[in-house]
C-alpha positions in Angstrom: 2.1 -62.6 93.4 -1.2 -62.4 95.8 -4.7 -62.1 93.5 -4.6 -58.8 95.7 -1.3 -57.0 94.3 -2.1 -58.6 90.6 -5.6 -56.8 90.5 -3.6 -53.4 92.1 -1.1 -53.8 89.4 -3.7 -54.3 86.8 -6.0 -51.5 87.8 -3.1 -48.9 87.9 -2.0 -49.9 84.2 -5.3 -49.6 83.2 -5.4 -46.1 84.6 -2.3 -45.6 83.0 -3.2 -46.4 80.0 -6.2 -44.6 79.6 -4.5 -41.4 80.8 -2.4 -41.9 78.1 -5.4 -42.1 75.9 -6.5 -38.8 77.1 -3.8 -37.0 76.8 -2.5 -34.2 74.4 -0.4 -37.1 71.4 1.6 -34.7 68.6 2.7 -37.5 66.6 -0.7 -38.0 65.2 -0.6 -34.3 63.7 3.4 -34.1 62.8 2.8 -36.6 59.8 -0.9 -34.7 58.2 1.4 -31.3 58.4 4.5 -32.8 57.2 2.2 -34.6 54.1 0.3 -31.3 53.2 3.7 -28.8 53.6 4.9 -31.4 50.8 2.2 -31.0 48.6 1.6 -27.3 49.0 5.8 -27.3 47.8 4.9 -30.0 45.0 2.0 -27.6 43.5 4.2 -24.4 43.6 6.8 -26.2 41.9 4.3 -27.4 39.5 2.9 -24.3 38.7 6.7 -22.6 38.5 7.1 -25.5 35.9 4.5 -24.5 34.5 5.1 -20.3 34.0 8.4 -21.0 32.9 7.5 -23.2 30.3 4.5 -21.2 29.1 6.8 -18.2 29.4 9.6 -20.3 26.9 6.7 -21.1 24.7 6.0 -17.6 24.4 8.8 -16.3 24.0 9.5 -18.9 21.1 6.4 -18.2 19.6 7.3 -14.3 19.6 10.6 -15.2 18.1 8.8 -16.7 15.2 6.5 -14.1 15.0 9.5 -11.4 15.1 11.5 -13.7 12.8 8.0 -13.3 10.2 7.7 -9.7 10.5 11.2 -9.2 9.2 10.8 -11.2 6.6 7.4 -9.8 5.4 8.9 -6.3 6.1 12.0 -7.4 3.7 9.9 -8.5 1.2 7.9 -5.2 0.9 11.2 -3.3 0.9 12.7 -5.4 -1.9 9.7 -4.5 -3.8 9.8 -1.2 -2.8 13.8 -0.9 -4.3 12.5 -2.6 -7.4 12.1 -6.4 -7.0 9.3 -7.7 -8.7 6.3 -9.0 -7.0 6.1 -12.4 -8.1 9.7 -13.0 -6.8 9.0 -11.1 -3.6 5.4 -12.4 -3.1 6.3 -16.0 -2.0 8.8 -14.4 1.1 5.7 -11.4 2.0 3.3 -14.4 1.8 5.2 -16.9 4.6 6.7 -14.0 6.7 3.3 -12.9 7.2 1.8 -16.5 7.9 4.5 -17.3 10.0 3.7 -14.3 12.1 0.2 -14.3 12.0 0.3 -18.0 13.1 2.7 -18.0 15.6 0.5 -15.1 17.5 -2.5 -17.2 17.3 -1.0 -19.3 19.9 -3.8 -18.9 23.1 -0.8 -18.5 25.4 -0.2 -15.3 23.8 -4.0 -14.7 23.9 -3.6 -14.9 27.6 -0.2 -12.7 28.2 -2.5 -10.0 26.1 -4.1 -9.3 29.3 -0.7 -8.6 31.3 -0.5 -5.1 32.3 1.9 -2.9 29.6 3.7 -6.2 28.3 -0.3 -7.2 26.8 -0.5 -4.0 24.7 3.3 -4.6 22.8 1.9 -8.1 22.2 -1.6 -7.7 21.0 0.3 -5.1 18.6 2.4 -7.4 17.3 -0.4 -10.0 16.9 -2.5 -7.5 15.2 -0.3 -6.4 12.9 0.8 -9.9 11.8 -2.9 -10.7 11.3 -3.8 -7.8 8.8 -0.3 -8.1 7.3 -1.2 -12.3 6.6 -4.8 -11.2 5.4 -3.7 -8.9 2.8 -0.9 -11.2 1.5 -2.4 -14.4 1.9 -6.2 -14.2 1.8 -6.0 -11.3 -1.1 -2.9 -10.3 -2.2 -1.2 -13.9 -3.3 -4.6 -15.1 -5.0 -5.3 -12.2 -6.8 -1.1 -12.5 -8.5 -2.2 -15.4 -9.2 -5.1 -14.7 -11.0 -3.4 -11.9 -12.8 -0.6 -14.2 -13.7 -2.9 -17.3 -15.0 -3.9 -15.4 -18.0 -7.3 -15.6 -17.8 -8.7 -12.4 -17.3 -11.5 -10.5 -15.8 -9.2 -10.5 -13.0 -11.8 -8.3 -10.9 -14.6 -10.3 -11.1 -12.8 -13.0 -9.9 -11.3 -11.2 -7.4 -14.5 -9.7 -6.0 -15.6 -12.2 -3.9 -12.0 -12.8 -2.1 -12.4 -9.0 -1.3 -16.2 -9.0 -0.2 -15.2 -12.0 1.9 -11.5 -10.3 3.4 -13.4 -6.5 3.9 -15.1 -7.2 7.0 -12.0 -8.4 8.3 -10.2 -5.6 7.4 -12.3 -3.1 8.8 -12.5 -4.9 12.1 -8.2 -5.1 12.4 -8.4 -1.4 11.1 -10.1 -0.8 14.2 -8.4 -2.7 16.5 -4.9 -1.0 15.5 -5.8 2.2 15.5 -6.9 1.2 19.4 -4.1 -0.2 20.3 -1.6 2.4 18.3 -2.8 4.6 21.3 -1.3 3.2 23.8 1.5 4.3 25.8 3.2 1.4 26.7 4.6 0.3 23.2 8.3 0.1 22.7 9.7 1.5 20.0 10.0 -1.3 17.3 6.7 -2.3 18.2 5.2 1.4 17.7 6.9 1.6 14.2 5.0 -1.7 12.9 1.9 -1.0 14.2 2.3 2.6 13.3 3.0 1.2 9.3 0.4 -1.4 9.2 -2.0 0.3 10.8 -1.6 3.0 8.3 -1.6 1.2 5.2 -5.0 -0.6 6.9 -6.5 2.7 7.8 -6.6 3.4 4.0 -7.1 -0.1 2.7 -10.2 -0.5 5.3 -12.6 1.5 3.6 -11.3 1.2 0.3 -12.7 -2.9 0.8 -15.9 -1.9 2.4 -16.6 -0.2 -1.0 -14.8 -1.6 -3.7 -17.7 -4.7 -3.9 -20.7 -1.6 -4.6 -18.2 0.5 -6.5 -17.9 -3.2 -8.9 -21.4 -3.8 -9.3 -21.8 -6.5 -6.4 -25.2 -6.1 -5.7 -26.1 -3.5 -8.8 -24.2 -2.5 -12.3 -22.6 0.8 -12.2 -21.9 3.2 -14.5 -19.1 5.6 -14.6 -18.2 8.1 -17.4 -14.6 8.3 -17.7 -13.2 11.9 -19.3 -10.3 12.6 -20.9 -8.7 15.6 -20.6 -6.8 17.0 -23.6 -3.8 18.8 -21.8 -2.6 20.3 -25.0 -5.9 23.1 -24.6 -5.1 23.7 -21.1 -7.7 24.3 -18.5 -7.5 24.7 -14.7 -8.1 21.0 -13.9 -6.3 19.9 -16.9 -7.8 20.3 -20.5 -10.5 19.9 -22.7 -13.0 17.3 -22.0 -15.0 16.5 -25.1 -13.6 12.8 -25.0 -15.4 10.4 -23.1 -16.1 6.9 -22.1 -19.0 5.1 -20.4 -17.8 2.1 -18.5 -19.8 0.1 -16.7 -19.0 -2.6 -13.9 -21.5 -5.7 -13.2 -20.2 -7.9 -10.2 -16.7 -7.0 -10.8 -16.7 -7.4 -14.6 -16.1 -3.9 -16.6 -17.5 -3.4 -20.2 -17.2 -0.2 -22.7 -20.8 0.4 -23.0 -20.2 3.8 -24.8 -17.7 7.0 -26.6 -18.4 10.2 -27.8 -16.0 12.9 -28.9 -16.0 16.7 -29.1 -18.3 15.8 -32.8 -21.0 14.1 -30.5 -22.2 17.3 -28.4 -24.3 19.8 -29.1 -22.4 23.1 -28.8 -23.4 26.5 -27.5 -26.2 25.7 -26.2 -26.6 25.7 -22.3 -27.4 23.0 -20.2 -30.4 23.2 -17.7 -27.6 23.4 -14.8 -27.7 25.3 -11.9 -24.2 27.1 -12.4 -22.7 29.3 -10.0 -23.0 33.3 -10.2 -18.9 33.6 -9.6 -17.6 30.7 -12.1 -20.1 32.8 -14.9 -18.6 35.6 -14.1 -14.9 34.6 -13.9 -15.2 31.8 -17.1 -17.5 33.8 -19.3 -21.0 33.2 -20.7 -19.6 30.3 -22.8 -19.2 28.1 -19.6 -22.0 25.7 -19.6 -22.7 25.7 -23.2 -19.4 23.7 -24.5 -18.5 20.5 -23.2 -14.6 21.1 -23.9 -14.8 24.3 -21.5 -16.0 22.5 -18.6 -12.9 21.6 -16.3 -12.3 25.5 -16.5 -13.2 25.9 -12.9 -11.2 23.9 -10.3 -13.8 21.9 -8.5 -14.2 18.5 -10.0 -17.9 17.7 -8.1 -19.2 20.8 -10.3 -17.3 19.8 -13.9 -18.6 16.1 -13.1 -22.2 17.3 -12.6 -21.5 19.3 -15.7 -20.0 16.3 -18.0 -22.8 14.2 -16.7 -25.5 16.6 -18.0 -24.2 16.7 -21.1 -23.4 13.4 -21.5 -27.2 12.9 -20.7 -28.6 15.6 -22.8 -26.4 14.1 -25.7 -25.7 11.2 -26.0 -28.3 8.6 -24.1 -30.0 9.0 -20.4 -28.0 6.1 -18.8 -27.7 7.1 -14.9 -24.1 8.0 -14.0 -22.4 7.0 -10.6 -19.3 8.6 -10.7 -17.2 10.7 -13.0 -13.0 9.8 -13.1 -10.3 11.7 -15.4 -7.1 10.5 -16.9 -4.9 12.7 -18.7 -2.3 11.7 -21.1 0.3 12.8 -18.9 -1.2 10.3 -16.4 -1.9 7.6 -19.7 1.9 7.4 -20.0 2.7 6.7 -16.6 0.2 3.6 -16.3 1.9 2.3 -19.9 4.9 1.5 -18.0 2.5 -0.6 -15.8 0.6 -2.1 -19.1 3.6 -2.5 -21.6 3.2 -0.9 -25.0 -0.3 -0.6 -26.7 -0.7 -0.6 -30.7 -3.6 1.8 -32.2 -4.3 1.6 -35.9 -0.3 1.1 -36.5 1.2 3.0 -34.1 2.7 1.9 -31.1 2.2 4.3 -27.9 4.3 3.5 -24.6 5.3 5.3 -21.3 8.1 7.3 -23.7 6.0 8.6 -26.4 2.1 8.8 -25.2 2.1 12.2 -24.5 3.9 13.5 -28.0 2.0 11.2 -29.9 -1.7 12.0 -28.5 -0.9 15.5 -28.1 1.3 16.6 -31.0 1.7 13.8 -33.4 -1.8 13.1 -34.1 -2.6 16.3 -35.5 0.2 16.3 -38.0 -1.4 12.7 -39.1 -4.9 14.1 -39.0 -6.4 17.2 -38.6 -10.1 17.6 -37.8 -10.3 20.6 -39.6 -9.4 18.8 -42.8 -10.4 15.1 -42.2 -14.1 14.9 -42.8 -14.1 11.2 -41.0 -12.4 12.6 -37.8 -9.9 9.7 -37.7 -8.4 11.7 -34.9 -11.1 11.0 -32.3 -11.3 7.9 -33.7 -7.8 6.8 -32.5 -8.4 8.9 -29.2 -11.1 6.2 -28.4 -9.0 3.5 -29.7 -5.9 4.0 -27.2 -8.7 4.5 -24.6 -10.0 0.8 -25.4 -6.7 -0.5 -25.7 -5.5 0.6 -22.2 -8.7 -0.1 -20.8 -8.7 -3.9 -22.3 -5.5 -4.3 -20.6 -6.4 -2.6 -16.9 -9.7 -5.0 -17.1 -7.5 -8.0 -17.5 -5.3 -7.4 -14.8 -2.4 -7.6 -17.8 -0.1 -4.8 -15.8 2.8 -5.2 -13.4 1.0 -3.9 -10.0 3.8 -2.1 -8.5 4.7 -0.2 -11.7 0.6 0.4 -11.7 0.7 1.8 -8.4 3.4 4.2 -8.7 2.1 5.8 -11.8 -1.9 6.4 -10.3 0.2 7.8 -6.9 2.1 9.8 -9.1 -1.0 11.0 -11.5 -2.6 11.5 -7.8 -0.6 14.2 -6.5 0.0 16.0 -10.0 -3.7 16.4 -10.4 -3.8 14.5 -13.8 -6.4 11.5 -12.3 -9.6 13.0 -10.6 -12.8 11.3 -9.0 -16.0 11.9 -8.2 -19.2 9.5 -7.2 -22.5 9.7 -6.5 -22.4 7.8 -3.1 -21.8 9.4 -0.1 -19.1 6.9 2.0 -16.9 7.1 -1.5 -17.6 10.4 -1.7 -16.4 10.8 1.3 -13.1 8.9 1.1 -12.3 10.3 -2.4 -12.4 13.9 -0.5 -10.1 12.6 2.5 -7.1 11.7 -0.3 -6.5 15.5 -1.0 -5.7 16.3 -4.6 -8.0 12.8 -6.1 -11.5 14.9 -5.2 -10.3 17.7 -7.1 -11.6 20.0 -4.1 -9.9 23.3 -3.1 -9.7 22.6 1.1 -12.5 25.2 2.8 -9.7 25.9 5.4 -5.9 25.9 6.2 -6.3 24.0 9.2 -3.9 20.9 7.3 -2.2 23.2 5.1 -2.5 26.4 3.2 -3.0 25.4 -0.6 -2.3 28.2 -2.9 -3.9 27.6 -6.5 -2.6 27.9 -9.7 -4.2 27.2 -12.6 -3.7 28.1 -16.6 -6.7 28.3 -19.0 -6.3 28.5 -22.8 -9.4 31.1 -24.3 -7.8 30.7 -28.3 -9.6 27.0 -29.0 -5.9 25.8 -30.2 -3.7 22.9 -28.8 -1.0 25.2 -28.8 0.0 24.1 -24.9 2.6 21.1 -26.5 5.2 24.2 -26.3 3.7 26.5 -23.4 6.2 26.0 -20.4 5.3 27.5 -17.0 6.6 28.6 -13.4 5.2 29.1 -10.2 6.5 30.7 -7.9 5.1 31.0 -4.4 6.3 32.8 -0.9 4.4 32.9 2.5 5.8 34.9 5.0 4.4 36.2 9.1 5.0 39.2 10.5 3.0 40.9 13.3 0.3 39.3 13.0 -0.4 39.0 9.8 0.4 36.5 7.3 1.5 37.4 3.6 1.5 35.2 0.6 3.1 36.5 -2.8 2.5 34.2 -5.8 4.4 35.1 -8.8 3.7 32.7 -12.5 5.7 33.3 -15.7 4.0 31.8 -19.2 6.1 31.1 -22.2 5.5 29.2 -25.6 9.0 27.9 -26.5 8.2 28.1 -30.6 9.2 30.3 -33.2 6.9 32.5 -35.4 7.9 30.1 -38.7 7.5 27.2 -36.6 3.8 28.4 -35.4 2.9 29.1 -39.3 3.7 25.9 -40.1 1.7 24.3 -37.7 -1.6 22.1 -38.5 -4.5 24.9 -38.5 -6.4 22.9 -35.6 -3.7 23.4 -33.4 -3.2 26.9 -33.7 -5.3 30.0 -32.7 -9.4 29.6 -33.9 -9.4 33.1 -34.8 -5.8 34.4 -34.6 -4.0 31.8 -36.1 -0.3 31.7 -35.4 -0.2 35.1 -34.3 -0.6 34.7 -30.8 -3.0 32.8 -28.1 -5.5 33.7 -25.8 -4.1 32.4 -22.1 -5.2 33.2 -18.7 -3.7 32.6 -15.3 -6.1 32.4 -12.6 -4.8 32.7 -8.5 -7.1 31.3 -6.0 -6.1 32.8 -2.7 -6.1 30.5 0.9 -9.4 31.3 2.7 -9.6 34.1 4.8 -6.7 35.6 2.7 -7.8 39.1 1.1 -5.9 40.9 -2.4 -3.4 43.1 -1.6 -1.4 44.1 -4.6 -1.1 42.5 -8.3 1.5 43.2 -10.6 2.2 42.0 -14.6 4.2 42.6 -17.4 4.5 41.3 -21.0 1.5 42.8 -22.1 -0.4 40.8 -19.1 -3.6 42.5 -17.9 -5.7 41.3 -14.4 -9.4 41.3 -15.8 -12.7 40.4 -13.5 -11.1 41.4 -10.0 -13.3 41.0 -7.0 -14.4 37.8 -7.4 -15.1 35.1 -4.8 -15.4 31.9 -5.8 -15.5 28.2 -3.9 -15.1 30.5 -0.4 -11.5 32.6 -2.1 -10.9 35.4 -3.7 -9.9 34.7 -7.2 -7.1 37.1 -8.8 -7.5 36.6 -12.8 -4.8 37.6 -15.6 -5.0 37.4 -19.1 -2.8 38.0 -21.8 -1.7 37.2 -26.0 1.0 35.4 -25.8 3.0 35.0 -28.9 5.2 32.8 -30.5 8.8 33.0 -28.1 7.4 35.3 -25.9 6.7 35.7 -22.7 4.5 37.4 -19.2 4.5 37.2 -16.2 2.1 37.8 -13.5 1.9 38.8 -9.4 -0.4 38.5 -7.0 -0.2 39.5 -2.6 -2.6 38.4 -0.6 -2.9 39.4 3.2 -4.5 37.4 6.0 -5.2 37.6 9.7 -5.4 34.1 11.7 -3.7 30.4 11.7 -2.2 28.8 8.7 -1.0 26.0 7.9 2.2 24.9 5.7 2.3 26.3 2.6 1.1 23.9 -0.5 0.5 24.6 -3.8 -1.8 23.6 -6.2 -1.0 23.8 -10.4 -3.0 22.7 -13.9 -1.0 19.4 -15.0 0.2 20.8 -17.6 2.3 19.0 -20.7 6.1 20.4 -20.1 5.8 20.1 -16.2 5.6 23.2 -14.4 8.6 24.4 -12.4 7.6 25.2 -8.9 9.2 26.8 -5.9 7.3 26.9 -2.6 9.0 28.8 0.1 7.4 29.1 3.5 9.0 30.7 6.3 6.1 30.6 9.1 6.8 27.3 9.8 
C-alpha cells in the first residue's frame, strides 16, 4: 500500500478512535450502579437480620421476665393461702430476679421508647424491679436475719432499708406514672396495678422507718395499754404504760408505770376542749384511766404524754401507739406462747386471762403489792422481747396488726409531720374521725363505762346502722343495744375491783355516745330500758354528738336510737365502734349507693 493511502488509513483510525473516546460509554456506569444496588440490598438485609434477631431476643427476654412474674406472683399466693415464708421465699426471691434481670436487658431499654408497645414494657420492667428489690435486697435478708437467731433483727436491718428506701420511692413514682397510661393491656394493668399499690404504701413507709428507729437520733415512744374490760370510746383504760425507746434501729424498755404511778384528780396544765368537758365531765383531764374517753387519738396522746411527763420523768415523747389485749392475742399467734410469773398466755387465752383471770388471782383492792400491774408489765416485756428479736412468723404478724388495724384496737400518733401524715392516710390507725364524707360516711359508735369497774368481760353489744336518700335529703338511723350477760349471784360473787366503785354489783354506770357524719343534724332519739340521752346539743370534732346513759344491771338490758338528717353528698356508709371484749355485732345497711 502507497505511504499515501497508509497515512489516510492511519489518520481516519485515529479519528475514529478518538471519537470513540468522546463519546457517551454506559459500560463504565452499569458496573458502579450494579456494585452499589448490591450493597444498598446487603445492608437492608443486614439490618432485617438484625430487627428480627433483636425482636427474638426480646421477646425471649419477655418470656423470662413473664415466666418470673408468675412465679413470684405464685409464691405470694401460696403464702397468702397459708404457706410459710421460708418455704415460699426461695421461689418469690428467683421469680423476682429472673424478672427483674431479664428486663434489664438494653434491648428492652430501647423498645421502651416504641409508641404504646414501650409503655406495656416499661410496666413490666418496673414492676419486676420493685418486686426483686423488696424480695431480694430486703425481704430475703431480713428472713434471714430473723431466722439466724441472733436478734435485734431491726438494727441489723436498718441499714438494708436506709439503703433500699430511695429506691423505693423512686419506682413508687415511676409506677404510679406509668399506671396512667392508656395503652396497657389487661395482664399488664393488673401487675402494675398490684405492685404499684403495695409500693405506693411501702414507699413512704421506708423513707421513715430509718428516723422513726433512731437512725440519725434515739426516739422515744410511750406505748399505752388499753384495758378493754373498763370500756372507753377508743378502747379502755389507759393507766398502763410503757416508754420504749429506739437508737439506730435497736429498741430498749426504758420505762413502766401503772394506774399506782399517777397522780389522780388533779388536772393537767392542758388546753382541753370546751365540748369534750362538757360531754366527758369535769373528771376528764384529771385521771389518766379516763383519757381515751373522747375518740380522737392526737388529743388522748397529747393527754397521756402530759401525764406521763408531769409523773413520772420529763423524757421528750415522739409518738404515742396503743395495743389492746384484744389486739395482744392476735400478735401471739405471730410470737408463739409467752410465760409470765407461771402462767402461760397465747392467742386462745390472752384476753380471758388479762382481763378476767387476773383479778380472781389478784385484786388491787386487796393486794397491797399490786402484783396485778406487776404481771401487766411483765406480759408487756415478754411480747415486746420477742417483737424486738424478730422471734415471730411475719405473715401471722401481719395479719393480726391488719386485723387490730381496722378493729380500732392498735392506734398511732407522732410528733413528725410526714408520719403524721401517713398515719392519718391509713384510716382507722390515726384514730381520727374523717372532717368529711367525701371517701365515706363514718358513723361512730362508741361505749364508755362511768362505774370504775371491769365489768365489760360480760357486756355484749350491737350496732345497728341504716342510711337511706330521699328527695334530697339523706337520713341515717343508728340504733345500739347494751347487755351484760351475768347473773345477779354471779355479779355478787365477783372480785370487788371488778365490780361497780360505788354500786357494787348492783348495776353499772354505761354510756353510748353517737357521733353523727358532718353536716348531718339530730332529728329524733329514742331509748328504752331505763336509757336516758343526757348533754344534747353538743358539737364536738366538727359533729353533733347524741349521748345516752343508762344503769345497766346484772342480765339486763337498753337500747338506744338516734336520726340524723343531712342535705348534700355522701359517701358509703361505714361505721365506726369501741373494740370492745365480746365483739360487737354490726349491721350496716346503705341504700344510697
Amino acid at each position: 500500500m502507497p505511504p499515501e493511502t497508509r497515512r489516510a488509513a492511519r489518520e481516519a483510525a485515529e479519528r475514529d478512535a478518538a471519537e470513540r473516546s468522546a463519546a457517551p460509554d454506559d459500560s463504565d456506569d452499569e458496573i458502579p450502579r450494579t456494585s452499589r444496588g448490591r450493597i444498598v440490598g446487603r445492608v437492608i438485609l443486614i439490618v432485617v437480620i438484625l430487627l428480627l434477631a433483636l425482636a427474638v431476643w426480646l421477646v425471649i427476654k419477655v418470656v423470662i421476665a413473664k415466666n418470673g412474674l408468675e412465679s413470684a406472683q405464685a409464691a405470694v399466693s401460696s403464702i397468702q393461702k397459708g404457706e410459710s415464708v421460708s418455704d415460699a421465699l426461695p421461689q418469690l426471691s428467683s421469680g423476682a430476679a429472673d424478672a427483674a434481670g431479664a428486663a434489664a436487658d438494653p434491648v428492652w431499654r430501647m423498645a421502651e421508647l416504641i409508641p404504646g408497645a414501650g409503655d406495656n414494657l416499661r410496666g413490666v420492667r418496673l414492676a419486676a424491679e420493685t418486686l426483686d428489690v423488696f424480695a431480694n435486697d430486703v425481704g430475703g435478708p431480713v428472713f434471714e436475719m430473723q431466722e439466724d437467731g441472733q436478734g435485734k433483727i431491726l438494727a441489723r436491718a436498718l441499714p438494708l432499708i436506709e439503703a433500699a428506701a430511695p429506691e423505693i420511692s423512686k419506682l413508687s413514682s415511676e409506677l404510679k406514672d406509668v399506671a396512667g397510661s392508656d395503652a396497657l393491656i389487661g395482664p399488664v394493668r393488673s401487675g402494675v396495678d398490684q405492685v404499684s399499690e403495695v409500693a405506693g404504701a411501702a414507699g413512704p413507709m421506708f423513707t421513715l422507718l430509718p428516723k422513726l428507729l433512731g437512725a440519725d437520733e434515739k426516739q422515744n415512744y410511750l406505748l399505752v395499754f388499753q384495758n378493754n374490760a373498763e370500756a372507753l370510746p377508743l378502747g379502755g383504760s389507759s393507766a398502763s404504760q410503757t416508754l420504749i425507746t429506739a437508737d439506730k434501729g435497736d429498741l430498749e424498755i426504758a420505762g413502766q408505770a401503772s394506774s399506782a404511778s399517777f397522780v389522780e384528780g388533779e388536772a393537767l396544765d392542758l388546753d382541753i376542749s370546751e365540748s369534750a368537758k362538757a360531754l366527758y365531765g369535769s373528771r376528764y383531764g384529771s385521771y389518766i384511766n379516763l383519757a381515751p374517753s373522747q375518740p380522737d387519738w392526737p388529743g388522748v396522746s397529747e393527754m397521756v404524754k402530759a401525764f406521763w411527763n408531769r409523773d413520772i420523768d420529763d423524757t421528750h415523747i415522739d409518738g404515742v401507739i396503743s395495743v389492746d389485749p384484744i389486739a395482744l392475742q392476735r400478735i401471739l399467734l405471730a410470737t408463739g406462747p409467752i410465760e409470765v410469773d407461771g402462767k402461760t398466755l397465747d392467742n386462745k387465752n390472752a384476753v380471758t386471762t388479762l382481763l378476767s383471770d387476773v383479778y380472781q388471782w389478784w385484786d388491787p383492792y386487796t393486794d397491797p403489792d399490786l402484783k396485778s400491774d406487776a404481771f401487766f408489765a411483765g406480759v408487756a416485756s415478754a411480747v415486746f422481747e420477742k417483737i424486738a428479736g424478730g422471734d415471730f412468723n411475719i405473715k401471722d404478724m401481719a395479719w393480726a396488726v391488719g386485723e387490730s388495724i381496722d378493729a380500732g384496737s392498735i392506734l398511732a400518733w407522732s410528733e413528725d409531720p410526714d408520719t403524721q401524715q401517713m398515719i392519718s392516710e391509713s384510716g382507722r390507725l390515726s384514730g381520727i374521725l374523717p372532717t368529711d364524707n367525701a371517701a365515706e360516711t363514718v358513723n361512730g359508735v362508741f361505749f364508755r363505762n362511768v362505774s370504775a369497774s371491769k365489768i365489760d368481760y360480760y357486756t355484749k353489744t350491737a350496732v345497728e346502722s341504716t342510711m337511706s336518700c330521699a328527695d334530697g335529703v339523706t337520713t341515717l338511723t343508728t340504733t345500739a343495744t347494751v347487755s351484760l350477760d351475768i347473773s345477779q349471784a354471779d355479779a355478787e360473787q365477783l372480785p370487788r375491783y371488778v365490780q361497780s366503785r360505788s354500786q357494787r354489783a348492783a348495776y353499772f354506770g354505761t354510756q353510748v355516745y353517737m357521733y353523727a357524719p358532718p353536716g348531718m343534724e339530730l332529728a329524733s332519739a329514742e331509748t328504752t330500758g331505763g336509757a336516758s340521752a343526757f348533754r344534747t346539743g353538743n358539737v364536738d370534732l366538727g359533729r353533733v354528738v347524741e349521748p345516752f346513759q343508762a344503769r345497766l344491771r346484772p342480765d339486763g338490758s337498753f337500747t338506744v336510737t338516734a336520726t340524723f338528717n343531712g342535705k348534700g353528698d355522701f359517701g358509703p356508709l361505714s361505721l365506726w365502734t369501741t373494740p370492745m371484749i365480746n365483739e360487737t355485732e354490726t349491721t350496716v345497711t346503705d341504700t344510697c349507693h
